[in-house]
Structures are given as structure tokens and as C-alpha cells.
N, C-alpha and C positions, 0 to 999 in steps of 0.2 A: 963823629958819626952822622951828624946833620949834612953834613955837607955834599950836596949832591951835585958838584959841579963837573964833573964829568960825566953827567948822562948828556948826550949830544940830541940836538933836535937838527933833521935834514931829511928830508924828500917827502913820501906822500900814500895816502891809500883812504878805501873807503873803509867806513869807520864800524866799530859792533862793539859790545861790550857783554861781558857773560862772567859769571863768578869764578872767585878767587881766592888765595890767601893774602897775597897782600893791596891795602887800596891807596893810590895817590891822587895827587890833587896839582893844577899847574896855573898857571897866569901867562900870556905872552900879550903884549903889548903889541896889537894891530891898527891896521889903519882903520878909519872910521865907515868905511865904503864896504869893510868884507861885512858880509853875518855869520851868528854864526850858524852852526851845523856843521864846525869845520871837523875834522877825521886826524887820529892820529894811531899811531900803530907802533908796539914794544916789540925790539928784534936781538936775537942774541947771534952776531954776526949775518947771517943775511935770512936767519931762520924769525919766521913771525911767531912770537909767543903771547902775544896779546893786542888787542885792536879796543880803538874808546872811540868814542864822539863828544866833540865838544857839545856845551849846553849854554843857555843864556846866563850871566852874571850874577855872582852869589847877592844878596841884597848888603850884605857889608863890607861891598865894592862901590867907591862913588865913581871911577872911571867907566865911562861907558864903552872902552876903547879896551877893556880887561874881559876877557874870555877866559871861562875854566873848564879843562876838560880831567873828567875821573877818566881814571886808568885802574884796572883791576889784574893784577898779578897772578898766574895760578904757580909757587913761590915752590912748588915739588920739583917744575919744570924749570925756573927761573932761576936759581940755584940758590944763591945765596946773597946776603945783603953785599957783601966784601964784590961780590961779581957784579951788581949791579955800581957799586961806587968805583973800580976800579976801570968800569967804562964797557964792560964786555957784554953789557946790556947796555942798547940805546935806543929812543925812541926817533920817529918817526913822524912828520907831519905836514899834512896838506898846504899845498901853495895855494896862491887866491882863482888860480885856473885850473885846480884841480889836478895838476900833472906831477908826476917827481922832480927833484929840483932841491936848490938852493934857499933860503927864506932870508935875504938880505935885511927886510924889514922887521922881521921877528927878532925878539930877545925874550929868551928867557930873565922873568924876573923874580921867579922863587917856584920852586917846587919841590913839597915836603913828600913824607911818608908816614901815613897812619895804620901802623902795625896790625897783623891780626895773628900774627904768632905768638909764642910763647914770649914774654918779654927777657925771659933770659936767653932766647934764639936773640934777637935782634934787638934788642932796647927799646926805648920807652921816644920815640917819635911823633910829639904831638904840637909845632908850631904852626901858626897863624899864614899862609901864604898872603893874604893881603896884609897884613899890620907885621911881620917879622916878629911878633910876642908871642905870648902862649895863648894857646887858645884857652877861651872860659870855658869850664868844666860845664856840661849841663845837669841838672838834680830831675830827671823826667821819674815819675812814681812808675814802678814797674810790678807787677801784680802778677804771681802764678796762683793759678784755679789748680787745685787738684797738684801740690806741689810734692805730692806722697810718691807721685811716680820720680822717684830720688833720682836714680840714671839719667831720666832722660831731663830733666830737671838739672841735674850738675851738667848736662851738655850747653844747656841755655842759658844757666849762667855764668859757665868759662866762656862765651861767647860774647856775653855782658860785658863784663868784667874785662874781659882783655883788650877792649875796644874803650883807648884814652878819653874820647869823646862819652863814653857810659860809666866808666869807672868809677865817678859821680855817685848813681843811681840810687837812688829807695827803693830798695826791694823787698816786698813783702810778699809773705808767703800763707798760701792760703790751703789748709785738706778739713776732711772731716775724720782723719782719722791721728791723733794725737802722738801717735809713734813713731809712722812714717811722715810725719809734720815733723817733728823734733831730728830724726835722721836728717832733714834734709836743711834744717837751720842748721845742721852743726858742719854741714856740704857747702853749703854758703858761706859760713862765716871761714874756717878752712880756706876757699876759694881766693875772698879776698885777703886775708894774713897772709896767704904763701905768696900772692900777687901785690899785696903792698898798696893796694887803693883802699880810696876815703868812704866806698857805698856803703850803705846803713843798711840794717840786716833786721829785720823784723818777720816774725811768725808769729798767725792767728787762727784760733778756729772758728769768729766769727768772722763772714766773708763784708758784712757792711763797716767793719775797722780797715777790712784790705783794700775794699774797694773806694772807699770816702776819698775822690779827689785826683784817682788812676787819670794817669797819660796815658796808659800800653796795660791791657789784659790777658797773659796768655791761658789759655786754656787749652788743659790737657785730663780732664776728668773721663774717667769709666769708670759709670754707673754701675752698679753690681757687681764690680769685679772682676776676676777671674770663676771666684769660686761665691755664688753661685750661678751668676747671670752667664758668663761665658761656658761653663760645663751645660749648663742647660740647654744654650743656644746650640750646641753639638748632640746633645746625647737623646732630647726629646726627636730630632729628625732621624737621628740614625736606626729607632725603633722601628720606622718605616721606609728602610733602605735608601734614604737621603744622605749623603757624607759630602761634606763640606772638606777645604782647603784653610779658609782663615775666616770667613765669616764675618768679616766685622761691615763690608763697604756693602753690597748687594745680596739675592739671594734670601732665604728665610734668615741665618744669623745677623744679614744687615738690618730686616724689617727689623725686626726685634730688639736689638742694641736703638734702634733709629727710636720704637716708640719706649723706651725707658729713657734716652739720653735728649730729647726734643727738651718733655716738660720741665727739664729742669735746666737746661739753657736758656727758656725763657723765664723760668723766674729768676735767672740768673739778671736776664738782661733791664726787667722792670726795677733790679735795685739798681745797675748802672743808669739808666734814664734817670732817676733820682738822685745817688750819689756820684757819678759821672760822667753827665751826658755825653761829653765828648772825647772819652777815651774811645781808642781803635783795639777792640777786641780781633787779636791774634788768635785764631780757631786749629787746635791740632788734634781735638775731635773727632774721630770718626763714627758714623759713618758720613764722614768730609758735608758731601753732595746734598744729603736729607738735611743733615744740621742749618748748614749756612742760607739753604735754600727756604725753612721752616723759620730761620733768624730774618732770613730778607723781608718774610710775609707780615710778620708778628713783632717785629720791634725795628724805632730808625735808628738803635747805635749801627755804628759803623763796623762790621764783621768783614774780614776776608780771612779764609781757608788755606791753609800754608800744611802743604806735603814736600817730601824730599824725593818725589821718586822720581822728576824730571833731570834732577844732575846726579844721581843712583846711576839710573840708565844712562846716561852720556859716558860716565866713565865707564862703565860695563862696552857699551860698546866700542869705546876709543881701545880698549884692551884687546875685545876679539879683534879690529881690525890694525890694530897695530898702528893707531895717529895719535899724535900727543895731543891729550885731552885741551889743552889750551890754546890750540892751534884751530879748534872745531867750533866752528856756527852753528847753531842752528834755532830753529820756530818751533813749537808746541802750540797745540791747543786740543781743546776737547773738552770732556768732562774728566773729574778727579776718577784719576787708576783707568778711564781710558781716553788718553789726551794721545794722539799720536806726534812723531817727528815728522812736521811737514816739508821742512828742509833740515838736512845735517851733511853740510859741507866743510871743505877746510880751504884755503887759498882757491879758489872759487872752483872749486873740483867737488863734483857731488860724487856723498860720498856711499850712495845705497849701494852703486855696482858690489861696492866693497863687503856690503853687508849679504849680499845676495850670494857673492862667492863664498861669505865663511858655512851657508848653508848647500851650496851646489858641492865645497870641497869637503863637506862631512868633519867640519870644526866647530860645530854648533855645542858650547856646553851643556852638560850633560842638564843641568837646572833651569835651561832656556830655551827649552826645543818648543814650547807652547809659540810664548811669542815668534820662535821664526818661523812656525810653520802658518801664524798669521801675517809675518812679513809676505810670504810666498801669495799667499789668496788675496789678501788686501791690496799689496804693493807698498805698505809701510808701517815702521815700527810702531808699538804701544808702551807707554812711558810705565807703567805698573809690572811687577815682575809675574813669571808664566803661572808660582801656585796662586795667586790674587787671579789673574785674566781666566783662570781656568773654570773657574765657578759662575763668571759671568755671560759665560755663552753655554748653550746646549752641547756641545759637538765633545766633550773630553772625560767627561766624569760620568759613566755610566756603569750601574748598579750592576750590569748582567755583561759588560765589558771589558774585561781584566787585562785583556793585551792592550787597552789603548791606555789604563793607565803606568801600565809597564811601559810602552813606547814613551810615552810623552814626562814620562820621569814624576809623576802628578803626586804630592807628597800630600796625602790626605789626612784630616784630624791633624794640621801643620801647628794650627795657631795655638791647640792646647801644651803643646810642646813647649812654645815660644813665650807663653805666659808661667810655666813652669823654670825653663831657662833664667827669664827678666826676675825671678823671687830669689831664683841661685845668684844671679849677681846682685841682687839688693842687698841679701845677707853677707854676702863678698865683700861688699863696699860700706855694711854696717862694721865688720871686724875691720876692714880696714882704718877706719873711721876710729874707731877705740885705739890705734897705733901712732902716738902724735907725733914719731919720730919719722913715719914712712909720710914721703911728699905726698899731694896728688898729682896724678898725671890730669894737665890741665893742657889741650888743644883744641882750635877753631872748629867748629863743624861747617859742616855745608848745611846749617840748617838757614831758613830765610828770615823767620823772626826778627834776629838782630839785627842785620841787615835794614830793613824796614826800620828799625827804631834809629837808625844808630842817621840812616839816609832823610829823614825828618827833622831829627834833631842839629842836625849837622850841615843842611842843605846839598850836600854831598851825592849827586843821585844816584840811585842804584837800579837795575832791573832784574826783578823776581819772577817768580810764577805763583800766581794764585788761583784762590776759588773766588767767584764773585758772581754775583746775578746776571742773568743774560742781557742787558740791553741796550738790541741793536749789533754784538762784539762778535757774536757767529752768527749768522745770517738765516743757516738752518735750521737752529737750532731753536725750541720755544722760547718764547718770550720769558726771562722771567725764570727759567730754569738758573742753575747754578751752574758755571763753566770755568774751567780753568786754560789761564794766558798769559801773555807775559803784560805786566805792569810794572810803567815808570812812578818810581819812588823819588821824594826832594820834599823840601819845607811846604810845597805845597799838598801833599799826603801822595794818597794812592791814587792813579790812572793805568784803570785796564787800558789796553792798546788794543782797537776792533783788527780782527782779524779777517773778515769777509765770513764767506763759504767756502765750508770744509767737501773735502772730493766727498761725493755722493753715498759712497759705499760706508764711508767712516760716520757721516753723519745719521745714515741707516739704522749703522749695527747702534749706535748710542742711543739711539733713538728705544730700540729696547730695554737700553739702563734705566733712562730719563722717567717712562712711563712706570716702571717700578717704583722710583723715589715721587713721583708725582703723587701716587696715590696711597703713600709711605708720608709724606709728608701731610696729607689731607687726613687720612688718619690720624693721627699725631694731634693735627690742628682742630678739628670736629669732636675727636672723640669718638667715631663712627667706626667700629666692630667691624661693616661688612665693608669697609676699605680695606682693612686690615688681610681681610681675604684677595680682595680684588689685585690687592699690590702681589700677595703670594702666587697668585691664579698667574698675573704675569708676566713671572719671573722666569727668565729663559732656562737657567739650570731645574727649578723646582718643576716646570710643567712639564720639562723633556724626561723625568722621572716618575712622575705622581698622580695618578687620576683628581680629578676636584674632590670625590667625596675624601682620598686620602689628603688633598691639600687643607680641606676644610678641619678636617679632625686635627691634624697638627697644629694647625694654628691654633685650636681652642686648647690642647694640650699644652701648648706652648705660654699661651697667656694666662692659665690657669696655674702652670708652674713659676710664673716669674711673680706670681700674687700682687702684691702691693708696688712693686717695683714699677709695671705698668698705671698709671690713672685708669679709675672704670671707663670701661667701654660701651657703647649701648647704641 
């Protein structure tokens, strides 16, 4: 099954790389004159299903004459391992002038496969391309905050876990709530049994036993719950004809979640300065933007903000327009939930006309009419889906409006649903759990977490989309603000990639988010009461509904109901 000697290398292209299910790794033995930055391209007959770029030499490579380029598979499209070994997938790669062609001088001299499927799809694929041995297993401490959120927690460590190079791992699991801590050690241990790796499984309810000596912290905590912080965040605005969508990122339910979920990410973060100053806290937090932004000001671990909603959206729209998702390029940036696609092409064919007619021929799904009716005005996509975008502008959710939220499909009061739902499948996958005769179903996600660990640990690089501090990466964007981009990952960590300046109009409309969490987060950090209005005052959906004296009472209702949950304010 190793044996990949019939993937063929011949001709040329310029080069990209974008996620996947499966990732490779290659060596070719060049002359000492090229550099690199060489381009290589994965074809299933003359159809392109994946493009890479070469990078500079892993460090436990002594030839300097050895280039490796990752290749990332999207393995839905690619079909199967049998198709790729029996030749019906071949790669593709740059001559030293750029042009297609022959590579007389090139030899392949090892090119493995490091699985991200199930290992009973494809097997256990983990040798050395430079040394032909096995690769050293790495032990990086892996640490979830908040590991009660069992779901999505068993997503990240089937993700772990199924990736040879983590299978290794110390994973310790960290909640404050001892039930949903014990569900999810027994999701864990489960994980690896069925999968057959060596990682050490530990759960605690003290976070300074979890966190003592962390490589990688993911964090996934809410504060207050569902029940009572989130019913509050809904129920105290809807008393004065305010209704929300989801609440959690911008808006009064964001301010709210923002100033109960800040103070305790920082003292999260004063014990990692102490017990491990140089872990890379993994933020899956919301509200994203405030958090990481409030993290950047108030403590130097190293924080970036990891959402899924930039390859959510790609596949969503690769389905309306009918192009195979792995075939497609494209740029992001912006802030978290509204980051637009500044390019999305495929074989160098842009691909908006495309987008444009699924709204001109009236195929716009019925759940997605928000966003393309801001494709239409702006000129292009936003990476967060329409019930999220809908609360952060004025223009859709109005109290005395009922046809516009009939038009635009606007699923109101969404997120208490959605926290009702995530408790049905908890107790689904709790009975599950009591059944040691039923498997788990254990596959990759698209989340980026692992990705990132898996791309440091393994020098391996990968390219993400994060949250991260502004500076200098959008040009229009403030200083210092929280932005999300793509960023190259490899043994030497994380590097946002600057973007320049976003078209005018996008960095506009953000520019109303940004001013929200600005003064969301200065709250937060002072302590100061009359920020806490100032962010509400303006907030695009809250002012386009609410006079000030109504915005003022709500807040005070608001923080009066959440009591202790917020720190005093004054």
C-alpha cells in the first residue's frame, strides 16, 4: 500500500494550496541553480484536482539540493487511494522556465501519504520521506478548555487522533462541569481504542494540572451556558422589540457574551504565562473578534481565532455553482463572520459571473438570499452564513417589517434552537456512549485546529484562515484590530500573510463591526459601564430598532440579569 510508484511527475502550473482530506509530502532532487517556489498540480486525467507549492527544505534534510512540496487532496473528489496508486491520478510539476514539459533532471525520490481518513478507509501511511523509516511519533501536550462541549470536542479529537504524526498526543481535558468532563473522557478514550493509537487520555477539573507544560490550548468555553446566560441574551431585548438571529458575534447578545467571556480568558491566560508561556492557544470562542482582540491587548501568549465558516462557504457555494470544490482558489479576508471572497476562481476562470447568475436565474437557496442580495450591492461574497450577517447590518430585521423577514428567509430566535438541538445530540451521543458494542463514527473535519498542530509539529505546512491582530495585514483597517486571513503554518508557527487594502466599500461596512467590538472590548478591559452603552449605541442592528433611552435601559436590564456572571461595572 506504500507504494506509490506510479504517481507520475510531468509538465507544469502555477501553484496554490487549499484544504483537504488527504495531505502528502514529496522530495525531487534538483539542480542547485533552481529555488524554490516551484508549483506543482494533482490531475485525475487532464482534470485539475489539487494544486501545491513547493516550500524551502524541511530542517531534517541535509541536501540542499532537496525540495518539498505538500500537496493536499480534497479525497471526496479524488476518489480513492486504489485510484490514486493505480496511476489514474498524477501529479504535475514545474519546469525550471516555468512552461509545461518534460523534467529530465527531476527524479522522484520518495513520496509518501499521511492519511486524514478513517484508517480503516486507507490505512495507517506514516513513513519518513527523507530517511525511508518511520517517522518519530511526536507527544505535543494538547489541552481542551471547556471539553464539556462533547460534540464538538469528539470532532477535534477524531481529528487528533487520526493524524499519525498526533496519535502520540497527551490530551488532557479540562470543564468545570464534572458530567460533561467524564462524557467526554470516555469520547476520548473510545476514540483512541477504536483507532488503536498510543495518546494518553487524561481529565481534570483543575485547569493548572491541564494546563502545567501545554504545547496547543484549544478553547472552546461558554460562559453561562445556554441556560441562563444565552436565554437572557434573547429574552431581556425581545421585551423591547429587539430579536436577534444567533447572537453570539455582534449586536447586544455579542456585547454581552463578550463582557462575561473576556474576564475569564484572561485569567485563563495569566496561568498559561505562568504554567505555559509558550503554548499556542487555539481560540474557538466566540465572540471570535472581541475575545482575541481583548487577548492581543492584555496578555503576550500567543492567541489566534479559528472559525470554520471560510471553507463552510466555499463548499456551499461550489454546490450552487456547480464546480468541484477542489478545483476552486480562492483569498479571504476581513474580520471574523464578515471576511469576504476577494478572489474565488478555478483554472484561472473567475468564478463570480457564476455567482451572479445563480442570483439573476432565481436559484439562490432559500437559507441564503441575505448573503446574495449583499453579493448584488457590494460586488462580493461574505464568508458567515445569511441568519449570522443578518443582525449585523441594519437593513433586514425590522420590528415593524414582516415582509422583509418573509423575503429574505431571516430565521429569528435561530441560536436558542441550535443550543437546544447541540443538548439532543449530547444526550444521543451520551446513550450512545453507554453502547460498547456500537462503533463511533469517527471522520476528519474541516476544522483548522489540527491542521495547525499537526503543520508545527511535523514541519509540514499548511494554509489556514485565522483571527489575529491587525498589524499592518489590512491596510484599512485599524491598527490593532482583530482580522481574519490566511496564514502560513510550518515548524516555524503561525504567519498571517498581509493582504493590502480591502475594496472600500467592504472595509466600510466593517468598519461598523470593528467600532462595536472596539468599545466591547474597552468595556471588558476598564470596567467602564458607560462603554458598555456606547458599544450598544453603535451597534447597527440595535440603533436601527431602539431609541438611546430604550438602548440604555436594556443594557442596564441586561447586566443586572446576568448578576455575577459580568465583573462590577462602574
Amino acid at each position: 500500500m506504500s507504494d506509490l510508484s506510479s504517481v507520475k511527475i510531468r509538465g507544469c502550473v502555477d501553484g496554490y494550496e487549499f484544504p483537504g482530506c488527504v495531505r502528502g509530502w514529496g522530495y525531487w532532487q534538483i539542480g542547485k541553480d533552481l529555488r524554490p517556489g516551484l508549483a506543482f498540480e494533482v490531475l485525475r486525467g487532464d482534470e485539475v484536482i489539487a494544486r501545491c507549492t513547493a516550500t524551502l527544505p524541511r530542517p531534517d534534510v541535509s541536501s540542499d539540493a532537496a525540495f518539498m512540496a505538500a500537496f493536499i487532496l480534497d479525497f471526496s473528489r479524488a476518489g480513492t487511494l486504489a485510484e490514486l496508486l493505480s496511476g489514474k491520478i498524477t501529479l504535475r510539476a514545474m519546469t525550471p522556465d516555468g512552461h509545461p514539459g518534460e523534467l529530465p533532471i527531476w527524479e522522484p525520490t520518495r513520496l509518501a501519504l499521511e492519511q486524514e481518513l478513517s484508517r480503516s478507509e486507507i490505512g495507517l501511511l506514516a513513513q519518513s520521506p527523507a530517511t525511508g523509516g518511520d517517522r518519530p511519533l511526536t507527544r505535543p501536550k494538547i489541552v481542551f478548555i471547556g471539553a464539556g462541549s462533547t460534540v464538538f470536542a469528539k470532532n477535534l479529537l477524531g481529528d487528533i487522533l487520526l493524524r499519525p504524526d498526533l496519535s502520540a498526543s497527551r490530551i488532557w481535558l479540562y470543564d468545570i462541569n464534572a458530567g460533561r468532563l467524564k462524557a467526554s473522557e470516555d469520547v476520548a478514550r473510545r476514540i483512541a481504542g477504536q483507532l488503536g493509537v498510543p495518546a494518553e487520555i487524561n481529565a481534570t477539573l483543575d485547569l493548572s494540572a491541564a494546563l502545567a507544560g501545554a504545547d496547543y490550548a484549544i478553547n472552546m468555553i461558554q460562559v453561562g451556558g445556554y441556560e441562563p446566560a444565552t436565554l437572557t441574551d434573547f429574552e431581556v431585548p425581545s421585551r423591547f422589540g429587539l430579536r436577534q438571529t444567533i447572537g453570539d458575534t455582534l449586536g447586544i447578545g455579542g456585547i454581552m457574551r463578550a463582557l462575561r467571556t473576556i474576564p475569564v480568558l484572561i485569567e485563563m491566560s495569566r496561568q498559561m504565562e505562568r504554567l505555559c508561556p509558550n503554548v499556542l492557544h487555539l481560540n474557538y470562542t466566540n465572540p471570535m473578534a472581541m475575545n482575541c482582540w481583548a487577548l492581543s491587548r492584555a496578555s503576550p501568549i500567543r492567541t489566534v481565532g479559528l472559525c470554520h465558516s471560510v471553507p463552510h462557504t466555499a463548499a456551499e457555494l461550489a454546490r450552487d455553482i456547480g464546480v468541484p470544490l477542489g478545483s476552486i482558489r480562492y483569498l479571504v479576508a476581513g474580520i471574523n463572520h464578515m471576511a469576504f471572497y476577494l478572489r474565488f476562481e478555478a483554472g484561472g476562470e473567475d468564478l463570480y459571473p457564476r455567482l451572479h447568475a445563480v442570483q439573476a436565474e432565481g436559484r439562490v437557496p432559500a437559507h441564503n438570499r441575505v448573503r446574495y442580495d449583499m453579493l448584488k450591492r457590494l460586488g462580493y461574497f461574505v464568508t458567515e452564513s445569511s441568519e449570522h450577517f443578518a443582525e449585523y447590518v441594519p437593513w433586514y430585521i425590522k420590528r415593524n417589517r414582516p415582509d422583509l423577514i418573509e423575503a429574505f428567509n431571516i430565521p429569528l430566535d435561530e441560536y436558542p434552537r441550535r443550543c437546544r438541538s447541540q443538548i439532543a445530540d449530547w444526550e444521543r451521543l451520551s446513550q450512545r456512549l453507554a453502547d460498547k458494542s456500537l462503533p463511533l463514527d469517527i471522520r476528519p473535519s474541516i476544522e483548522y485546529g489540527t491542521q495547525i498542530i499537526s503543520a508545527i509539529e511535523s514541519g509540514i505546512p499548511a494554509v489556514i484562515y485565522g483571527n489575529v491582530p491587525n498589524r499592518g495585514l489590512i491596510t484599512n483597517l485599524p491598527d490593532g484590530c482583530c482580522v481574519e486571513l490566511p496564514c502560513l503554518v510550518d515548524s516555524n508557527g503561525l504567519q498571517p500573510i498581509p493582504v493590502g487594502a480591502l475594496p472600500p466599500q467592504l472595509a466600510a461596512l466593517m468598519q461598523t463591526n470593528i467600532a462595536v467590538q472596539s468599545m466591547t472590548v474597552e468595556a471588558a478591559l476598564t470596567g467602564r459601564r458607560d462603554h458598555v452603552y456606547h458599544a450598544a449605541m453603535l451597534d447597527p442592528h440595535t440603533a436601527a430598532e431602539l431609541s438611546l433611552d430604550e438602548i440604555w435601559q436594556m443594557v442596564d436590564q441586561l447586566i443586572d440579569a446576568h448578576g455575577s456572571l459580568i465583573p462590577p461595572l462602574h
